[in-house]
C-alpha positions in Angstrom: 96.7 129.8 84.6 98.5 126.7 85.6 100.9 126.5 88.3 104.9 126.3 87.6 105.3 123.6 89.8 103.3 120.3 89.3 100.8 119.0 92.0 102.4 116.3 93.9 101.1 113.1 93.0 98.2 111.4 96.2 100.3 108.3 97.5 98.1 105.4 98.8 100.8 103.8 101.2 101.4 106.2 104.4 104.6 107.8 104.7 105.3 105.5 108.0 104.6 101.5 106.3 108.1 101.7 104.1 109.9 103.0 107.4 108.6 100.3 109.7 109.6 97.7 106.8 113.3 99.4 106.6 114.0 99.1 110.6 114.0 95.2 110.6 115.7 94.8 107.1 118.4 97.8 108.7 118.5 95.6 112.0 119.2 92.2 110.3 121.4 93.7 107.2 124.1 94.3 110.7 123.1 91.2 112.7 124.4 89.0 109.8 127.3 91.7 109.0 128.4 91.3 112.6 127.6 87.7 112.7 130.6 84.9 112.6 127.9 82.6 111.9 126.5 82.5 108.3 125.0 79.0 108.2 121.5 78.2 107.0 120.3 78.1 110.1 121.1 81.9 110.7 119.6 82.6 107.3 116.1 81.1 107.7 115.6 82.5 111.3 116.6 86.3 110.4 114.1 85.3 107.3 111.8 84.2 109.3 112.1 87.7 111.5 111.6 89.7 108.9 108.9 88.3 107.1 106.6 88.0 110.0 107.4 91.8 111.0 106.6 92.9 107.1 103.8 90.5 106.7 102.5 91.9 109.8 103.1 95.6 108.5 101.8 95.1 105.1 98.6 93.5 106.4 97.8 96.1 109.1 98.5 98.9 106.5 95.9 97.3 103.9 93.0 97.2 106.4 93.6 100.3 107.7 94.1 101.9 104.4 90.8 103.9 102.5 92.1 102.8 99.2 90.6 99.7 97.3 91.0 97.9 94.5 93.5 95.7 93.4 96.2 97.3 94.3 95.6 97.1 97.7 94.3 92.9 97.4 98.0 92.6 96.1 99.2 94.4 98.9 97.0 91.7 101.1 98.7 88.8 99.0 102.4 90.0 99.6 101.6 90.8 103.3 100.3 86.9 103.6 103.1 85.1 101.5 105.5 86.8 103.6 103.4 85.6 106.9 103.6 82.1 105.1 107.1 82.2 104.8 107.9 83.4 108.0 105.9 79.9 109.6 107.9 77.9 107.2 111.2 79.3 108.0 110.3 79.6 111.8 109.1 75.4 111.7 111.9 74.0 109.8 114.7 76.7 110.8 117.2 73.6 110.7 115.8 72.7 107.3 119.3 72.8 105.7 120.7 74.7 102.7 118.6 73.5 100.2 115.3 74.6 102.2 116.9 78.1 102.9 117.6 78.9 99.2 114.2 77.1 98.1 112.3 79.0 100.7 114.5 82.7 100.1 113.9 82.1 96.6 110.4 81.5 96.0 109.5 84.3 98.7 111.8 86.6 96.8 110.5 86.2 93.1 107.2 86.0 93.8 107.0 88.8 96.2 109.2 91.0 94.0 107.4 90.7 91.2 104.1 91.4 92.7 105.6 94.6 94.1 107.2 95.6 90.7 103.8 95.1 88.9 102.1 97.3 91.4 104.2 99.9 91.0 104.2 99.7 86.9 101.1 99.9 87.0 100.6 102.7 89.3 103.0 104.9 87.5 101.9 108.6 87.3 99.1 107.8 89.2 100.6 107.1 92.8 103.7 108.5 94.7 104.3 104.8 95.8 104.8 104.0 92.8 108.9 104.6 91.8 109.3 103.0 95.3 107.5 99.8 94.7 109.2 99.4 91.1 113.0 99.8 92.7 112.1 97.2 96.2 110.1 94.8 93.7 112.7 94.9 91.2 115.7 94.6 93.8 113.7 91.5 95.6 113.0 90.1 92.1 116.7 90.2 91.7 118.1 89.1 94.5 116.3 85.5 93.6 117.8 85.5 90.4 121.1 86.3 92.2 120.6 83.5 95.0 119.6 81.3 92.1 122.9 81.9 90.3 124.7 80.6 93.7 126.3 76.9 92.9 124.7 74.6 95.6 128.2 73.0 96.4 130.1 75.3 96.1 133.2 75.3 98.2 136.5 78.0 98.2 139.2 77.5 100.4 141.5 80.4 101.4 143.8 82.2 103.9 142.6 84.7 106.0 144.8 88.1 106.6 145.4 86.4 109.6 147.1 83.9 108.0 144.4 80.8 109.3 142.9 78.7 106.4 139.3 79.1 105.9 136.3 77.9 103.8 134.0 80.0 101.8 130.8 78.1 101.2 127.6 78.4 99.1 125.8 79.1 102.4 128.3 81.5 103.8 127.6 83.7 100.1 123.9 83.3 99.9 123.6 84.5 103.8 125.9 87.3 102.7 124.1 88.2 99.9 120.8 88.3 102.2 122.5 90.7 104.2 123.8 92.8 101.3 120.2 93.3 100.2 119.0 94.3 103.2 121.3 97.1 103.8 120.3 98.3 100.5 116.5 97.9 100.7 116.6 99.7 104.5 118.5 102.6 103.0 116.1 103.1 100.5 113.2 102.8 102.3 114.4 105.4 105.0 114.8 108.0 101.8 111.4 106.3 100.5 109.5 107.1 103.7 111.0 110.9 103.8 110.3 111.4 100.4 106.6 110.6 100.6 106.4 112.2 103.8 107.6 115.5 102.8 105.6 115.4 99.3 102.6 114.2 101.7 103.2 118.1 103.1 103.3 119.6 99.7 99.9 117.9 98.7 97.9 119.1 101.7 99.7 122.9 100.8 98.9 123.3 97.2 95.5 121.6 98.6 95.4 124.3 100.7 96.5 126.9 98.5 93.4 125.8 95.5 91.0 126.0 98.8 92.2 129.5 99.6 92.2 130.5 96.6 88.9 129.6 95.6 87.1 130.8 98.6 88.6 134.4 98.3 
């Protein structure tokens, strides 16, 4: 007799890893939300911080994990591009607009569409897997979006309190940085509850087949 309720599907990424990548994308989506200062200066060093903290979290969680095969040497690839990326946006973090979007948009589409192939492949087979497709697919797009951004652009206007200002291709792409993160971090917070909770109902219908079968 089967069960009315499936069996939660084994995730290979601990509840905790998307929750330590959503507190530094949550931090910086209202550093540059509060900031006055959207240059591209401010863009490659809040890159630069959160690459290095998820390179560092996506590394750590691969060598500690039991899991192998290549899902987890992509995991190691995505966790050392971002590592890469944080060095080059930490060395040249005066580098200029051109080096912010080059830099944003190369990590961006290749790490995004690692993750979204990890978790397409993965599909029925890993709890991770809805999560990787939705951050890989959001990263992937957010290059295409930056992409879009025309390098000179320019818009004057008048702010509501009546002063003229300027809104610039750096002041957008910045923005749009910040945008994403607010959306990834929110995500990530649900993703991290979700997998923790079906992490519980695993080891109780684990539990419940043990019992079972030892009565």
């Amino acid at each position: 007799m089967t069960s009315a309720h499936p069996e939660p599907l084994p995730a290979s990424t601990a509840w905790y890893v998307p929750l330590a990548r959503a507190i530094p994308a949550l931090i910086l989506a209202v550093v540059i939300t509060f900031s006055a200062d959207h240059s591209s200066r401010l863009g490659l060093v809040t890159l630069a911080s959160y690459t290095l903290i998820v390179g560092a979290v996506l590394l750590t969680a691969s060598v500690l994990s039991t899991h192998r095969g290549i899902g987890r040497n992509l995991t190691i690839t995505q966790g050392a591009l971002s590592i890469a990326t944080a060095i080059a946006a930490f060395i040249a973090s005066n580098g200029g607009q051109a080096y912010f979007v080059f830099l944003l948009t190369a990590f961006a589409a290749i790490t995004g569409f690692i993750e979204l192939y990890l978790g397409l492949r993965s599909r029925g087979r890993d709890a991770s897997s809805r999560d990787w497709v939705f951050v890989g697919g959001l990263t992937a797009l957010l290059a295409l979006v930056v992409l879009l951004v025309p390098p000179g652009f320019s818009q004057p206007f008048t702010g509501p309190d009546g002063i003229d200002r300027e809104l610039t291709a750096s002041i957008v792409v910045v923005g749009l940085l910040g945008a994403y993160w607010a959306i990834l971090g929110v995500y990530l917070v649900i993703a991290a509850l979700s997998l923790k909770w079906s992490t519980t109902d695993h080891d109780a219908v684990t539990a419940a087949v043990q019992e079972k079968e030892d009565s």
